[in-house]
N, C-alpha and C positions, 0 to 999 in steps of 0.2 A: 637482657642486653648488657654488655659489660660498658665500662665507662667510656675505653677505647675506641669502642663502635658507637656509643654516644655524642662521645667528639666528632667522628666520622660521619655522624649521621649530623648532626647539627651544623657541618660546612659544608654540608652539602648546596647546588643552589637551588633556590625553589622551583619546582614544578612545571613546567609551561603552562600558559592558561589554556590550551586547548586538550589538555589532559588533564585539568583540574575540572572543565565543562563535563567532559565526556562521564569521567571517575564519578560525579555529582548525579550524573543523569542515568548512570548503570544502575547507580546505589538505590535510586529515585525505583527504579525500574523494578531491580532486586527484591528490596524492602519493603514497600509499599504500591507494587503492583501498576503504578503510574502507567501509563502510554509514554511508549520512548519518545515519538513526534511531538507530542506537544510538552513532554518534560524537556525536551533538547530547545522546543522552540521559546518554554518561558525562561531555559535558563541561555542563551542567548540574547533577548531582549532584553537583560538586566545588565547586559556588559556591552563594550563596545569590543570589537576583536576584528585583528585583520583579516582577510579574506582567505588566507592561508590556514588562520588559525581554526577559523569558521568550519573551514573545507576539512581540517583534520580531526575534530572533535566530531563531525557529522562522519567521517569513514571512519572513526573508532567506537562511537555508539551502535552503530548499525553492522560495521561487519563484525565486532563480536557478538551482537546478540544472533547472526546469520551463526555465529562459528560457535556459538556457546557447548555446546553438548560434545562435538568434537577437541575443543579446545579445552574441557575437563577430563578428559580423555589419553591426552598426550601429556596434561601436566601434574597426572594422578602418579604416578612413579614418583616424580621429584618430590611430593611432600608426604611427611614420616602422619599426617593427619589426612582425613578423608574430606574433600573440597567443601559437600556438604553440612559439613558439623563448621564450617569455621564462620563468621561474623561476616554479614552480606558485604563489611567495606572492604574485605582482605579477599573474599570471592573474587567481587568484581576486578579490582586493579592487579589481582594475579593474571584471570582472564584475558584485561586490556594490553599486559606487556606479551603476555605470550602472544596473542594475535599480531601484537608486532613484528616481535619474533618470526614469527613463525611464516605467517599469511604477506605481511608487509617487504617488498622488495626495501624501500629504501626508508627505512627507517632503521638508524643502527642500534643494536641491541643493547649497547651501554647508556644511551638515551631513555629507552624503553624501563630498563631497568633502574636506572636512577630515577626517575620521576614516580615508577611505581613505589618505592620506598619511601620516598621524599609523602606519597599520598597516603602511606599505609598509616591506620593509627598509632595514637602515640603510647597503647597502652604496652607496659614494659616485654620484652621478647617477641614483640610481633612485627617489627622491620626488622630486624635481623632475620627472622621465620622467611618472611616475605624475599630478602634480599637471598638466601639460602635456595632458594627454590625455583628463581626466577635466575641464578648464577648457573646453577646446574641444569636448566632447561637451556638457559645458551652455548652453554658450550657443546651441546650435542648439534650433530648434523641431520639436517634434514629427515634422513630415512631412517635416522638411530631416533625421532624423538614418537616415532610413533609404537605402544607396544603391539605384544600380542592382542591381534583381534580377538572380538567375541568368538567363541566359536560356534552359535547358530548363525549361519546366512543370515539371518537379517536385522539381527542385532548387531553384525558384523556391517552391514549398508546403512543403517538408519546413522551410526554411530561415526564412521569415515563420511556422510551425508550430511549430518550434525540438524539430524529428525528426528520427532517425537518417532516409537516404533511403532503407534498405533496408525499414526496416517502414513509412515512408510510403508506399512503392511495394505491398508488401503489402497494404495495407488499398485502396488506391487498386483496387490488381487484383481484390480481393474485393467491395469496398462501391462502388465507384465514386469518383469527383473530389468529389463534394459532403459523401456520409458520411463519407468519410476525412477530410476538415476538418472537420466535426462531430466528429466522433469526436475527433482531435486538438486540437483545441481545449478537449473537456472533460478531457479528460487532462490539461489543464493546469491546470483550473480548482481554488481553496482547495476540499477536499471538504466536506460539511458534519458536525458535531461531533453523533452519533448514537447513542443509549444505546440497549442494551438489557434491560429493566424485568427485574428476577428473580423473576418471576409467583411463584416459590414464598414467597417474601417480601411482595411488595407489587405490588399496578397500575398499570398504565403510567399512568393518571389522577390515582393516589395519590403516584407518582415527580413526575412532573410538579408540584403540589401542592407538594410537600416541596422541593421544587429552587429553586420560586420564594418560598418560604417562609423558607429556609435562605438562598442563594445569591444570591436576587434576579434569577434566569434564568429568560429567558422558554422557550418550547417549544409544539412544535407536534406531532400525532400523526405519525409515518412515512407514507410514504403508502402501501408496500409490508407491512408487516411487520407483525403484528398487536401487539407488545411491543415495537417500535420507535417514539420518542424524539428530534426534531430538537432540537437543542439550542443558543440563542446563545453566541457565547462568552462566556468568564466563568472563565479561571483555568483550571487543572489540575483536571481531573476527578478526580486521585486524592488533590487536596488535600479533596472536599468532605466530607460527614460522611457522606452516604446510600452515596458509593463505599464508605469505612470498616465500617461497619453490612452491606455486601454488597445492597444497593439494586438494583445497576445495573453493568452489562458496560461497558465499549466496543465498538462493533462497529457496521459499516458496516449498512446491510439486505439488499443482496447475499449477504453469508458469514451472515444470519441466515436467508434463505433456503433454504439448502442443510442443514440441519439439520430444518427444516421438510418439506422433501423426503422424507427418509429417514422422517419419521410416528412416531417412536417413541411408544410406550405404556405407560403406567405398568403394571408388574409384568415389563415384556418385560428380556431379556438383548441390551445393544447395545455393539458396541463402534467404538471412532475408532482406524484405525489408524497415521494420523499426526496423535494428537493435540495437541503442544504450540502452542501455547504454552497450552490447553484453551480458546479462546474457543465454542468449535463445541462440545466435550466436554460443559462446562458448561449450554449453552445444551438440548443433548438431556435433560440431568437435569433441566433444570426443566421441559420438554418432557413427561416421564416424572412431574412432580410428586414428584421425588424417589422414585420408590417403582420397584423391580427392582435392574439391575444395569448399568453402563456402562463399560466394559471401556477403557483410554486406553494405547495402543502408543507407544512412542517410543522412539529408539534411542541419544537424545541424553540422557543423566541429568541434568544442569544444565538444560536443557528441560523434561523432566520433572519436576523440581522444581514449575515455576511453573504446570503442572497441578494440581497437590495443593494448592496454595498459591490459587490462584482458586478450586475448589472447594471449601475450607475457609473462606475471604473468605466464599461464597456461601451458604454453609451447606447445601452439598450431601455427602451422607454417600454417596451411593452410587456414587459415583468413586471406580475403581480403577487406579491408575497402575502400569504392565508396563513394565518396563526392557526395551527392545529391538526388532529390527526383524520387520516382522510377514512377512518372508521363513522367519523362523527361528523367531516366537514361532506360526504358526499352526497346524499339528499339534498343538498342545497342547490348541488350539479348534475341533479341526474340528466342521461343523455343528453348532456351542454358540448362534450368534445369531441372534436373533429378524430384529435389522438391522444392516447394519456402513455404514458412513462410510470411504470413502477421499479424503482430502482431498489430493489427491497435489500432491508439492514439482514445482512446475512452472515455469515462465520468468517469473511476476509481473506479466508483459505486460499485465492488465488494469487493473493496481492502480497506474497510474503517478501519479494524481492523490497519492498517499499516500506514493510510493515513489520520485520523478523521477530518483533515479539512476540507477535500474535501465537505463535506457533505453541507457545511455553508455554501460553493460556486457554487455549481452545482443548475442550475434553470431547469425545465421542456421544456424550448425549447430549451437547451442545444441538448436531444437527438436526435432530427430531425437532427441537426445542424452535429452533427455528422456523422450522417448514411450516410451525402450526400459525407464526404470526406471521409466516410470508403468505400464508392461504388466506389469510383473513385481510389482510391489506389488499389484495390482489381481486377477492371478492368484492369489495368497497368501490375498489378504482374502476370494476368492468361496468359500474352502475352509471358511472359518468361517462361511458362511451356511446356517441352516438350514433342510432342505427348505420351502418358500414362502415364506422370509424373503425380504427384501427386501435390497438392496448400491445403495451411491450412488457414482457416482463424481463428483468435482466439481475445477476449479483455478479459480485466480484467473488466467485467458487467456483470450483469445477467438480462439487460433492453432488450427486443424485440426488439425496434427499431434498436437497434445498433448490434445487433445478429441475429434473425430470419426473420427481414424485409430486410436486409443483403443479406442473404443469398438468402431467395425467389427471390429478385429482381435478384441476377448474374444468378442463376438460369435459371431464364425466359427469358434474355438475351443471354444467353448461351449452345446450346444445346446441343456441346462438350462437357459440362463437368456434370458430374455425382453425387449425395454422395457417398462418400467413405469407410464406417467406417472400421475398422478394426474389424476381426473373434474374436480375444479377446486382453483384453486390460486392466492392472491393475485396473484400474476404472472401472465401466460399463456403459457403456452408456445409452441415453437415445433412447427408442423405434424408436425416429425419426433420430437417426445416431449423434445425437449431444452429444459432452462431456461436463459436467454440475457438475464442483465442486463447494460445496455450504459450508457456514462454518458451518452452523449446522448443515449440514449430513456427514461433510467427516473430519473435522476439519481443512479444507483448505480456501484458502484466495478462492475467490469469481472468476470463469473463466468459459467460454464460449468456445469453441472452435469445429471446423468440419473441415472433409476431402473433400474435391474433388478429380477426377480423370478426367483427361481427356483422349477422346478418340484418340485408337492408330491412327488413319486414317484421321482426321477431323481436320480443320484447324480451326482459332479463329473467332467466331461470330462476325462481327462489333455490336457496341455497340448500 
């Protein structure tokens, strides 16, 4: 860097702190693999920032990690080095202005661009590098910043899709060339900001009401969910007063579905047996009208925590939080429940609108890897079902393995237990009894879920 541009560079004015968040939490992401959500959320909680600022730091964390792979792609021409060989902090805030650039209507690109340099380190020739590469990506237009594509198909989709091309190919070989761009395209899309009403409290008519009463936010019925909640933005949901009071959940309509499934009934014995963080937990007790008993496995205590802790927000008394895993905790319940919830830890695969890191991190023998410990939790849980109770099993994927090789296998192990679907059901399901939210068809995060029944007479298959 010559001295000129050192001068140049040191009047410049600092940063905004919603690009210093963001820049911080990329790097977090980058370097050390962190989870974007909770790196954005603890580096949030250590500052105070206006709601604007909040709001911009959360759409530049998340939609470059949504646009990461494409947004390498477009600004490979402009640098004489290869994105990958350079230092995660000049990665990332190269990244962060191009998505500005590029993806953002109103953010103007001398902003974008000054704050990425003002971010870049300070080791010698690398804003200047940074300022070089990010000057020549703006001044191209639109259609001139894209090169030539790959020239196989589907490195040529994964790539303008900004997908690994392993699960591009996946979806490609299941759904075909046009769903798989549907599909991934809403995957990448902002999700929408979705309450769910705490019917044991108040009406989703009455939420709504108080929201634009309080808040000044407009709202629209769910279209899926009968206590679901669309919601404009408008700040942190857990700053409003009705969150505080226990009004209202967060929660997608997809994960409100699956709770729905399961039918609980007030006075019935239910339990989650991977309840935390208790979004699903809570949602069966108001489900139940607070009245029985709801049983919440977890084998994480600091998880467990913020089970009791939403259930106490919600003013739900009859959530019971069980230290531990329901490998170990279910002999204690054999056929004790009416209905059990397996919400098994799965690949996330569906949830990418919410979660876009995930995508960078999940490898193909992740899903085997899975399926083995979703079979064995799902084994455990059918033990605490009692005779003609009912058992759900549900992820947040839309992968086979981890869903219908699932299922096949208890199944076949199992000749107590049955599919269950229910006679009707806001969603409709799919011919073979499975509930199948997809974000391109329903505008829901991504979920899997089926019923079983077990028989009134018949005791547990050994395994």
């Amino acid at each position: 860097m010559t001295a000129r541009s050192e001068r140049r560079s040191s009047s410049r004015p600092p940063p905004s702190p919603a690009r210093v968040v963001a820049a911080h939490v990329l790097e977090r992401v980058e370097a050390s693999a962190d989870f974007a959500d909770v790196a954005l959320d603890q580096a949030l909680g250590l500052l105070t920032l206006a709601p604007r600022d909040v709001a911009l730091a959360t759409e530049l964390v998340y939609g470059t990690l949504r646009w990461q792979r494409y947004l390498d792609w477009i600004l490979g021409p402009h640098s004489r080095r290869r994105l990958e060989s350079l230092d995660a902090r000049v990665r990332v805030v190269l990244r962060m202005a191009a998505y500005q650039i590029a993806l953002l209507e109103r953010v103007p690109s001398f902003a974008a661009v000054n704050d990425a340099v003002a971010l870049a380190p300070r080791t010698p020739g690398v804003k200047a590098f940074v300022n070089a590469v990010l000057r020549a990506f703006a001044r191209r237009g639109v259609r001139e910043r894209e090169p030539a594509a790959p020239r196989d198909p589907l490195e040529a989709l994964a790539t303008r899709c900004s997908f690994p091309t392993w699960l591009a190919a996946r979806w490609i070989e299941r759904c075909g060339w046009q769903d798989a761009e549907a599909l991934m395209r809403a995957m990448n899309e902002r999700p929408p900001l979705t309450l769910r009403a705490n019917t044991v409290r108040i009406s989703r008519a009455a939420l709504a009401a108080r929201l634009r009463a309080e808040e000044g936010l407009a709202s629209r019925p769910a279209q899926w969910a009968p206590e679901g909640l669309v919601v404009s933005p408008g700040g942190a949901p857990g700053d409003w007063r009705a969150f505080a009071d226990g009004g209202f959940a967060v929660q997608d309509e997809a994960s409100m579905l699956v709770a729905r499934l399961l039918d609980p009934r007030p006075g019935e014995a239910i339990a989650d047996v991977c309840a935390a963080p208790g979004t699903k937990t809570t949602h069966l007790a108001e489900l139940m009208a607070n009245r029985g008993r709801v049983l919440a496995l977890d084998p994480q205590p600091a998880r467990l925590e913020r089970v009791g802790a939403a259930a106490a927000r919600l003013g739900l008394s009859i959530v019971e939080p069980v230290e531990g895993a329901v490998e170990t905790l279910a002999p204690a319940f054999r056929s004790a429940c009416d209905g059990v919830l397996v919400d098994a830890p799965c690949s996330n695969l569906g949830v990418l609108r919410r979660n876009p890191d995930v995508k960078w991190r999940r490898q193909p023998a992740d899903l085997a890897l899975n399926a083995l410990r979703q079979g064995r939790i799902l084994e455990a849980a059918a033990t605490m079902v009692t005779p003609g109770g009912r058992l759900v099993y549900a992820t947040c994927s839309l992968e086979p393995e981890e869903n219908e090789a699932v299922v096949r296998a208890f199944l076949a192990a199992h000749s107590e237990f049955r599919l269950d679907p229910p006679g009707e059901f806001p969603l409709p399901l799919d011919p073979d009894g499975m509930l199948r939210c997809l974000p391109h068809r329903h505008g829901t995060d991504g979920f899997t879920a089926v019923r079983f029944r077990r028989s009134p007479d018949r005791g547990i298959t050994a395994p």
